[in-house]
C-alpha atoms as a printed R data frame, in Angstrom:
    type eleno elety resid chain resno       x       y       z
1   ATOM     1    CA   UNK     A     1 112.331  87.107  89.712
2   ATOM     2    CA   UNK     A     2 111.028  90.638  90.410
3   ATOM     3    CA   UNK     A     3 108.360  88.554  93.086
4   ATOM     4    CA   UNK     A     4 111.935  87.518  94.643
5   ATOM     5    CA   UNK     A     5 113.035  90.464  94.905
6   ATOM     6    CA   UNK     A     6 110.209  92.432  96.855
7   ATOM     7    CA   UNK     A     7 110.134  89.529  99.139
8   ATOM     8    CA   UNK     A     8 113.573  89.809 100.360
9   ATOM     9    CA   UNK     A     9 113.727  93.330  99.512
10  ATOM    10    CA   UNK     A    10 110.564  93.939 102.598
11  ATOM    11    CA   UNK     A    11 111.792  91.102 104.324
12  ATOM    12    CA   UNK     A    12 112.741  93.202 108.277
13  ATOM    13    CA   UNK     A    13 113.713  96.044 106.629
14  ATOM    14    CA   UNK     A    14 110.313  97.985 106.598
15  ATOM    15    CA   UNK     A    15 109.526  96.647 110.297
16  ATOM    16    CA   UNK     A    16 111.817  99.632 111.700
17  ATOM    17    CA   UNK     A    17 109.285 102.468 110.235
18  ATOM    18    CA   UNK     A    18 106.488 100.262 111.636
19  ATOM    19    CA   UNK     A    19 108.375  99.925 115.167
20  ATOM    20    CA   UNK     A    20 109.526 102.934 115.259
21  ATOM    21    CA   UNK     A    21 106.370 104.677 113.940
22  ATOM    22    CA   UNK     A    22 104.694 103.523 116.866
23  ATOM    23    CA   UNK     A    23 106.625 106.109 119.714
24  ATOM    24    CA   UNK     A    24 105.815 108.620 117.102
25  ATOM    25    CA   UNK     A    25 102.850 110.840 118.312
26  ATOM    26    CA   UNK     A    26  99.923 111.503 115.458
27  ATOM    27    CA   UNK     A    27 100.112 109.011 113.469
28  ATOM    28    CA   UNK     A    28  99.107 111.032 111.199
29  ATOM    29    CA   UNK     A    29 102.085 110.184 108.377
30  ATOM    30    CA   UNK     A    30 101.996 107.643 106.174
31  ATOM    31    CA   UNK     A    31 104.786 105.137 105.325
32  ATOM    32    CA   UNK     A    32 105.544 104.116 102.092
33  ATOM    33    CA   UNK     A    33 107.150 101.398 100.329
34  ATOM    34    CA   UNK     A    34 107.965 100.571  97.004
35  ATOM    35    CA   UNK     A    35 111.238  99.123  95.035
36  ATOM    36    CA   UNK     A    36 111.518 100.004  91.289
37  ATOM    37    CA   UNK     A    37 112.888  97.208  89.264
38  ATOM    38    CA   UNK     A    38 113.960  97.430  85.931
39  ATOM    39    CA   UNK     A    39 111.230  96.297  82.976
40  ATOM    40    CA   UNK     A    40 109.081  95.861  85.630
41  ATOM    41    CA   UNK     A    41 105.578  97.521  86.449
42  ATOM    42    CA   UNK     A    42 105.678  99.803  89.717
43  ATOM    43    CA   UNK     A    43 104.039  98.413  92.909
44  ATOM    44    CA   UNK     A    44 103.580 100.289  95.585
45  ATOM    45    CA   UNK     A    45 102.500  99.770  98.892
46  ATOM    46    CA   UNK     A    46 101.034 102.714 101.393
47  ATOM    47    CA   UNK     A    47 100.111 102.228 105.229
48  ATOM    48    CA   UNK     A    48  98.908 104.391 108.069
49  ATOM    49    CA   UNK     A    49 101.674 105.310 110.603
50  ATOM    50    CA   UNK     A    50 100.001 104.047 113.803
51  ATOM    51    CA   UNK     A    51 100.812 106.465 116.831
52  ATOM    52    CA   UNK     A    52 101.595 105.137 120.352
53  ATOM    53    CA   UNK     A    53  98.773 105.634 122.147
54  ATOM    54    CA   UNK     A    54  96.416 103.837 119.533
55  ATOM    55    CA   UNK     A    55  97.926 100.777 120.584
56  ATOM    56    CA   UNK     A    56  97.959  98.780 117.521
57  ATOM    57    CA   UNK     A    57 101.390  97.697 117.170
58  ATOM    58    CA   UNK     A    58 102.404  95.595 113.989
59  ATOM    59    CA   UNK     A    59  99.277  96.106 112.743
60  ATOM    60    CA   UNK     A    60  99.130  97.226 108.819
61  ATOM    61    CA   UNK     A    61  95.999  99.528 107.822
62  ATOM    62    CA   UNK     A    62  96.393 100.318 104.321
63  ATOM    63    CA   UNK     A    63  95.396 103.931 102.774
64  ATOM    64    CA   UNK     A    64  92.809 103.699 100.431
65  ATOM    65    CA   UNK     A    65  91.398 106.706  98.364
66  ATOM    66    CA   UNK     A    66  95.001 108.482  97.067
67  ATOM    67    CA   UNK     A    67  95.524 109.518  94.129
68  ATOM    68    CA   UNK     A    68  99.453 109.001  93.424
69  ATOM    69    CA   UNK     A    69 101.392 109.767  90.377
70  ATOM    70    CA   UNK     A    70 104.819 108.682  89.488
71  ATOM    71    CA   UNK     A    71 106.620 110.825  86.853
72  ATOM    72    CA   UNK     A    72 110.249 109.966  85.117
73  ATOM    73    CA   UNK     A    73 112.336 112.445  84.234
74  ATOM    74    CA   UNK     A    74 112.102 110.694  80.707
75  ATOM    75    CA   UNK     A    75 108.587 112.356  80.213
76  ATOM    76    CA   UNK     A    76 106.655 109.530  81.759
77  ATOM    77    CA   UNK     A    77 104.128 109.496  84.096
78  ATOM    78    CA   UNK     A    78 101.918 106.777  85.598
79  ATOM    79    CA   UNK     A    79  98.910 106.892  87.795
80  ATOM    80    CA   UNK     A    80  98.668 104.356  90.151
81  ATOM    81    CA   UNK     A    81  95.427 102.391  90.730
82  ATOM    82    CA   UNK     A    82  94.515 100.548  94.039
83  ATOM    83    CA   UNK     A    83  94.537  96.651  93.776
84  ATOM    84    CA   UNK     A    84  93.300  94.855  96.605
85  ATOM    85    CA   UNK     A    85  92.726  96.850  98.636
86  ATOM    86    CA   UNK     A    86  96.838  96.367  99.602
87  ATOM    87    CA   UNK     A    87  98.608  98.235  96.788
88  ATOM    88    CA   UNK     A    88  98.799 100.762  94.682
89  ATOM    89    CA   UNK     A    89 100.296  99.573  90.707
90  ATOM    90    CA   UNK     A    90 100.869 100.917  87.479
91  ATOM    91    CA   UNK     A    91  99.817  99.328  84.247
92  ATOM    92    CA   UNK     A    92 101.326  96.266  83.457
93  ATOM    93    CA   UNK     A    93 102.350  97.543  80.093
94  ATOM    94    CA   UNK     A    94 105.139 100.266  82.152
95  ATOM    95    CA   UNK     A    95 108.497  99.589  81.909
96  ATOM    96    CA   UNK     A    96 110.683 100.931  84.463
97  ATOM    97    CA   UNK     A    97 114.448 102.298  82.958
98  ATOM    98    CA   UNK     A    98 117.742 102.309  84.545
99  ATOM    99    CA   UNK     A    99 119.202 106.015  84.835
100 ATOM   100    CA   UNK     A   100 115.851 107.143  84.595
101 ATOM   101    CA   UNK     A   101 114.795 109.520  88.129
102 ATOM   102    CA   UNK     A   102 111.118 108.676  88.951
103 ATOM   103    CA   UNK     A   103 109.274 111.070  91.688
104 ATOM   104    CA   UNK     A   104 106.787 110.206  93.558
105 ATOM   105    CA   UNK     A   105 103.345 112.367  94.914
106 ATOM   106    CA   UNK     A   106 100.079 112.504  96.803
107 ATOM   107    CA   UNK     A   107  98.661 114.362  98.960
108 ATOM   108    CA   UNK     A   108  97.824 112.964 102.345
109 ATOM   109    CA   UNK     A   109  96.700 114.789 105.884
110 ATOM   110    CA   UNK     A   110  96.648 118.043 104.046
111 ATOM   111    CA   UNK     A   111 100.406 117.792 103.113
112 ATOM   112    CA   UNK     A   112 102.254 116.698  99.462
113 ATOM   113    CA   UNK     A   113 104.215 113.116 100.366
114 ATOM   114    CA   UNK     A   114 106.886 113.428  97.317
115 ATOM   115    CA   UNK     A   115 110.396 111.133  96.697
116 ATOM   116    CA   UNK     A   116 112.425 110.843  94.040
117 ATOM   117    CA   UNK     A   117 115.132 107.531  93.731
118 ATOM   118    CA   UNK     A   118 116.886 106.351  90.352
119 ATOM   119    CA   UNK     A   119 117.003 102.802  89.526
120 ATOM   120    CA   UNK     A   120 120.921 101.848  89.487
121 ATOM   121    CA   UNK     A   121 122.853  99.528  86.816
122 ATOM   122    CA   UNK     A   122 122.727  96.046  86.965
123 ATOM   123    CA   UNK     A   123 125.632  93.816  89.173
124 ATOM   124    CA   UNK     A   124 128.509  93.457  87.139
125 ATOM   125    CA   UNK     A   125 130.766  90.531  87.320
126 ATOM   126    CA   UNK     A   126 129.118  88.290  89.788
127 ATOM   127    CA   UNK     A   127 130.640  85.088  90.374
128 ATOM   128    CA   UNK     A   128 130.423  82.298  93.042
129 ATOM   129    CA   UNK     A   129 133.279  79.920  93.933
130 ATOM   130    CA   UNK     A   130 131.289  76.947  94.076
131 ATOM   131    CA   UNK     A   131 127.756  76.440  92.263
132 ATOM   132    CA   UNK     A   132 126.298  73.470  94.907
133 ATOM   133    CA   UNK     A   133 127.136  72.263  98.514
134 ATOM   134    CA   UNK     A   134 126.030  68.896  99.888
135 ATOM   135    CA   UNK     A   135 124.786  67.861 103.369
136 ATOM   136    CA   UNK     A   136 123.648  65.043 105.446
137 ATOM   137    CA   UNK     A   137 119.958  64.513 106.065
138 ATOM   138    CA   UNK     A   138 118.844  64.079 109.478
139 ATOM   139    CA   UNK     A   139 115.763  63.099 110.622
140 ATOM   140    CA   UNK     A   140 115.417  64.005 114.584
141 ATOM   141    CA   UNK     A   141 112.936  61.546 116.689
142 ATOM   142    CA   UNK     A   142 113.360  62.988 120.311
143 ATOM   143    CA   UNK     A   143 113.417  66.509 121.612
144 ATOM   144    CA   UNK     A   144 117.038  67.784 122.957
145 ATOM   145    CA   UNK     A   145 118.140  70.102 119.818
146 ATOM   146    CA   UNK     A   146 118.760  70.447 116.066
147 ATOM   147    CA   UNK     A   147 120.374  67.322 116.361
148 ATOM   148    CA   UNK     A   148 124.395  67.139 116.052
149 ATOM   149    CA   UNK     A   149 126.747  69.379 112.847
150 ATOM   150    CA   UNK     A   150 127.448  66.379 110.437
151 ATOM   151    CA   UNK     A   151 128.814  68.515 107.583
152 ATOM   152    CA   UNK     A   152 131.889  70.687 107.440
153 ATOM   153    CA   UNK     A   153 130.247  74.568 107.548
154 ATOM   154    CA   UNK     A   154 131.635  75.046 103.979
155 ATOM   155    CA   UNK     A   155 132.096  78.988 102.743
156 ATOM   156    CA   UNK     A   156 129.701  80.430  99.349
157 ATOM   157    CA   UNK     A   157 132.087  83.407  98.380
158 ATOM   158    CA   UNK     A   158 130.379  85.348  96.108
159 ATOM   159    CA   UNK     A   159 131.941  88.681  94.678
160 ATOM   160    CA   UNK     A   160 131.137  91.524  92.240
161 ATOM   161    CA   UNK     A   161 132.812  94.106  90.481
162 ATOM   162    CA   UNK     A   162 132.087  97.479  91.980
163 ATOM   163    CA   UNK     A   163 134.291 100.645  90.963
164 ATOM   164    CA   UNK     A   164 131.332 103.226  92.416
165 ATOM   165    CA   UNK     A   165 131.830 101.430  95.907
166 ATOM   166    CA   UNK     A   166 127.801 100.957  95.244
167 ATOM   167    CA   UNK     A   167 125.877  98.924  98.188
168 ATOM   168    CA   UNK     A   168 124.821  95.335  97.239
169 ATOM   169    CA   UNK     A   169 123.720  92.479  99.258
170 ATOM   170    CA   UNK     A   170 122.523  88.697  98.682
171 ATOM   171    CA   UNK     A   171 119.432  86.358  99.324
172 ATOM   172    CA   UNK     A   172 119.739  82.938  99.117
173 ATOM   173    CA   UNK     A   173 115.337  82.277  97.332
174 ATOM   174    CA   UNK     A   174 114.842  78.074  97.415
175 ATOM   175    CA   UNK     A   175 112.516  77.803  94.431
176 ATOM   176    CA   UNK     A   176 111.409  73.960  95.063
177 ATOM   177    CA   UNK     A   177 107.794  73.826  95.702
178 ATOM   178    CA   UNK     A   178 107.715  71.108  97.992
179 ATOM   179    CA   UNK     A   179 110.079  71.913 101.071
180 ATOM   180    CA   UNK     A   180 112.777  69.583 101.338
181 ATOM   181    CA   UNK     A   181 114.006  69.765 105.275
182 ATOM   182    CA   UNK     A   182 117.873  69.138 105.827
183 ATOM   183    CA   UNK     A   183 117.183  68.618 109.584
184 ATOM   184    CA   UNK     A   184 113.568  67.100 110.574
185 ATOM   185    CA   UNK     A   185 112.379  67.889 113.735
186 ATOM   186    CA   UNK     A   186 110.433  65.434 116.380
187 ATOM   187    CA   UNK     A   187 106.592  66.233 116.031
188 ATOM   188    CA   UNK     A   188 106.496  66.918 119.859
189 ATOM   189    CA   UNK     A   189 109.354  70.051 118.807
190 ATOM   190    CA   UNK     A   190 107.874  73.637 119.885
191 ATOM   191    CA   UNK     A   191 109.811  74.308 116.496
192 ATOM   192    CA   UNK     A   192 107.887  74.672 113.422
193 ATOM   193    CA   UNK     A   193 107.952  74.344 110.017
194 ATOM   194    CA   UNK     A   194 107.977  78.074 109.411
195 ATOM   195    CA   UNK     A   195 111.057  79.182 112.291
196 ATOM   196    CA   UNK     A   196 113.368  77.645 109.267
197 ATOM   197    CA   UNK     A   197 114.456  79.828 106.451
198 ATOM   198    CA   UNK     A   198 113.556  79.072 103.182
199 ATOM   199    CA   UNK     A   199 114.846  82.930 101.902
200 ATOM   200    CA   UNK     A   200 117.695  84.268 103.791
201 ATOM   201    CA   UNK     A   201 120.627  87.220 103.003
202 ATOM   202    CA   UNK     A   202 123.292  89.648 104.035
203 ATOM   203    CA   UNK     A   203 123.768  92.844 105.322
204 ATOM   204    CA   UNK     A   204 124.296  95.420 102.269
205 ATOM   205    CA   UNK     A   205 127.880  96.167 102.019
206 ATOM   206    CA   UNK     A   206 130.301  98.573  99.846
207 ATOM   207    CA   UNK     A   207 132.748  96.313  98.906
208 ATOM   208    CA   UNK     A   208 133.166  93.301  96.433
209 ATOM   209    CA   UNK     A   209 132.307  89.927  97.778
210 ATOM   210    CA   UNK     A   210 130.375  88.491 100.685
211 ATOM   211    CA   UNK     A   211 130.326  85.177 102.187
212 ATOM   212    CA   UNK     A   212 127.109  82.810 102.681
213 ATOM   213    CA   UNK     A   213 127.429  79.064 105.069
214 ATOM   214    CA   UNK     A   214 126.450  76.054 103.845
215 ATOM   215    CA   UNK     A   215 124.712  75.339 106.920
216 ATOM   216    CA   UNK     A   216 122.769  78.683 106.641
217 ATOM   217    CA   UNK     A   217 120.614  76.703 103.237
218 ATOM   218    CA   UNK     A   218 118.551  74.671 105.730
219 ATOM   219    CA   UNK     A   219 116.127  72.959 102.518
220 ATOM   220    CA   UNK     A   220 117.446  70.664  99.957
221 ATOM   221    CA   UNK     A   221 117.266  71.228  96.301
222 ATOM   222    CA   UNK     A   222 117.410  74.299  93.741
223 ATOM   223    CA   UNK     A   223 117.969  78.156  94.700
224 ATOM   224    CA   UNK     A   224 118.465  81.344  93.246
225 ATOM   225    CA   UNK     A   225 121.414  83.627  94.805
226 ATOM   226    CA   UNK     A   226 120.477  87.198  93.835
227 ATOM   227    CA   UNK     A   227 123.019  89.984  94.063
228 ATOM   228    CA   UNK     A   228 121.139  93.238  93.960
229 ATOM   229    CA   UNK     A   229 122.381  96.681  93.680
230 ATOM   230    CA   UNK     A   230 120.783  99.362  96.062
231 ATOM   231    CA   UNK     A   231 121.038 102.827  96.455
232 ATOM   232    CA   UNK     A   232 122.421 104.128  99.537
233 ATOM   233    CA   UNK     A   233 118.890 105.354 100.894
234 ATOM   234    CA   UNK     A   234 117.694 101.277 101.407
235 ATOM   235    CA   UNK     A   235 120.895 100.510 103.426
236 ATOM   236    CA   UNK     A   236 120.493 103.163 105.629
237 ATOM   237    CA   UNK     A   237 116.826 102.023 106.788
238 ATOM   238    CA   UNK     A   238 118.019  98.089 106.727
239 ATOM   239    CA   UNK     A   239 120.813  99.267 109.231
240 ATOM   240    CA   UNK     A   240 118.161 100.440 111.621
241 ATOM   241    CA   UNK     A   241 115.973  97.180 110.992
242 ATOM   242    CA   UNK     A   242 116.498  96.198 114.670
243 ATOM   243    CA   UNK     A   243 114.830  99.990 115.792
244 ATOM   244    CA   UNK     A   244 112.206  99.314 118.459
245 ATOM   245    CA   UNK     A   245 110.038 100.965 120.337
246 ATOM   246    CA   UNK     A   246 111.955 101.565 123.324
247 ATOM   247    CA   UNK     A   247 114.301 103.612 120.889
248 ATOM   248    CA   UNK     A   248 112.035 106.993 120.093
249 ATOM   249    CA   UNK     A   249 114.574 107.891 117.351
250 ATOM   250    CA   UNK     A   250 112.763 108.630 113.555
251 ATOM   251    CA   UNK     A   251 114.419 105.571 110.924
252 ATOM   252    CA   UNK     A   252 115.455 107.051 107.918
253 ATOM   253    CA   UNK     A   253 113.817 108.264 105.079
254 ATOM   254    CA   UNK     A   254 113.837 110.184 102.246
255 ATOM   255    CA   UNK     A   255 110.183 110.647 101.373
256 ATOM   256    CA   UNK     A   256 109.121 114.094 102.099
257 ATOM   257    CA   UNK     A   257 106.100 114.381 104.560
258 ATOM   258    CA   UNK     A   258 106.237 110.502 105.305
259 ATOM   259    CA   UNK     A   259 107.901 107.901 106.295
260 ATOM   260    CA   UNK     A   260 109.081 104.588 104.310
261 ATOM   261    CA   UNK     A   261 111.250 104.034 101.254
262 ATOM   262    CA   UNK     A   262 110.723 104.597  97.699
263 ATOM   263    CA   UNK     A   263 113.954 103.278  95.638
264 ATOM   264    CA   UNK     A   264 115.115 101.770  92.786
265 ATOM   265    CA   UNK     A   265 117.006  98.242  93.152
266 ATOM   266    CA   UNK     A   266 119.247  95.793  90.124
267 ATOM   267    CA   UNK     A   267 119.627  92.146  90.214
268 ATOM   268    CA   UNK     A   268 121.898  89.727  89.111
269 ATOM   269    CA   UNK     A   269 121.083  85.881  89.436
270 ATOM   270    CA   UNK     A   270 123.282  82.312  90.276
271 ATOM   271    CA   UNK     A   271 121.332  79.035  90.176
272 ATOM   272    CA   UNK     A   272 122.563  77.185  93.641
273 ATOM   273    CA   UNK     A   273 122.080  73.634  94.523
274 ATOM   274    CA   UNK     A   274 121.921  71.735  97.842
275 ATOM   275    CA   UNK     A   275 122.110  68.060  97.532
276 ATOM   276    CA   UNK     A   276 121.749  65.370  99.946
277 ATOM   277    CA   UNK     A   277 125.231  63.301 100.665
C-alpha cells in the first residue's frame, strides 16, 4: 500500500512548487518531497527549482551529489543514498514510528535545507455505507460524447472518527491489472485511454466523512479506498495545487531554505468493488 500512497499522495499536489517555482527568480532552491509512512523505509525525492527565465517549465532535473540525513527524535538517524538517479532512500531495514519527529538536512547552494514533520496516528473508525456499486457497460461506436448516464449517480459516504479535527482525505486506487473500461470510447475519439482515472480523491478536509460518486469509478472491478491522515502542512500546499505561473505568489512550505514538503502521512484501507449490471 505505501506505493499507493505516494502515488496519490504526489498526484497535483507537488505541481504548485513546480508552477510556481518557475516566476521565482534564481532557481537556485531546491524543492523537496517526501511522505513518511509508518513501518516504511523513507523515500525522498529532491529537484532543482527551475527559474523563469531558464525556460524549462515542467521539466524535473533531479539533484544528485547531497548528502542528506534524517534524524528522529528517538535517537535515530539515517543517511540517505541516491537510487536512480531519481531518489534519495534509506535502508530498507528503517522503520518509520508514529509520534516520532524526524528532521531533515543538507546543504545545498551554500545554505542548510532543514524540516522537521511527525508522522500522525492512524484513521480511526473508518467506515463506508456501501462496500460495491454496479453500473452499465457501454461500449461507444461513433463520436458525439461519453455516451448517455445509464446508472443512478449513487453516493460512497465514507466517515471517520476525528476528535483532533485532524485533516484526512480519500483516493479511490483500482488494483485490477488489466483495465476494465465502464464507458468504451470509438477508436476515431481524440480521448484516450489515459484522460480516464484509474486513481482519483478528495480535497483534505477537517471534519468526519466525505462523499465519493459512483460515476466518478470509471473501471470495473476491485479498489482500495484509502483514508489517510495528514498533517496540516500537506493541505495547505494541496489547496494551492491550482497555483500557476501567472500567480507570482511562493506555495507553502515548511522546509527551511527550500521549497517542497517533507511530512508524515497514516492510512486506513476499504476493499471497493464495481461490478457490471
Amino acid at each position: 500500500m505505501a506505493s499507493t500512497l505516494l502515488f496519490a499522495l504526489a498526484l497535483g499536489v507537488l505541481t504548485a512548487c513546480e508552477e510556481v517555482s518557475t516566476s521565482i527568480p534564481g532557481g537556485a532552491k531546491a524543492i523537496v518531497e517526501a511522505y513518511l509512512i509508518p513501518n516504511k523505509p523513507i523515500t525522498l525525492k529532491v529537484k532543482k527549482e527551475i527559474a523563469y527565465s531558464e525556460d524549462l517549465a515542467n521539466k524535473e532535473t533531479f539533484i544528485a551529489g547531497l548528502s542528506i540525513k534524517v534524524t528522529g527524535t528517538d535517537g535515530s538517524s539515517y543517511a540517505l543514498k541516491p537510487f536512480q538517479d531519481t531518489l534519495y532512500v534509506s535502508d530498507s531495514n528503517v522503520k518509520l514510528k508514529v509520534g516520532v519527529t524526524y528532521s531533515l538536512s543538507f546543504d545545498y547552494n551554500g545554505k542548510t535545507v532543514s524540516a522537521s514533520t511527525i508522522i500522525p496516528t492512524k484513521p480511526t473508525g473508518v467506515a463506508s455505507d456501501i462496500k460495491s456499486i454496479v453500473r452499465t457497460r457501454q461500449v461507444i461506436t461513433s463520436t458525439g460524447g461519453f455516451g448517455r448516464d445509464l446508472d443512478e449517480n449513487v453516493d460512497i459516504n465514507l466517515s471517520w472518527t476525528n476528535p483532533n479535527n485532524e485533516y484526512h482525505f480519500v483516493v479511490a486506487d483500482n488494483l485490477e491489472s488489466k483495465l476494465d473500461l465502464v464507458v468504451t470510447l470509438p477508436t476515431s475519439s481524440s480521448t484516450t485511454v489515459t484522460d480516464f482515472n484509474r486513481r482519483f480523491r478528495s480535497q483534505p478536509v477537517q471534519g468526519t466523512a466525505t462523499r465519493l460518486r459512483s460515476q466518478q469509478f470509471e473501471y470495473f472491478g476491485k479498489y482500495n479506498i484509502v483514508v489517510l491522515k495528514v498533517n496540516p502542512d500537506y493541505a495547505a500546499l494541496y489547496n494551492t495545487s491550482g497555483t500557476t505561473s501567472q500567480n507570482i505568489s511562493t506555495p507553502p512550505t515548511t522546509i527551511t531554505n527550500g521549497l517542497g514538503i517533507f511530512t508524515g502521512v497514516n492510512a486506513d484501507t476499504l476493499a471497493f468493488l464495481v461490478k457490471e449490471r
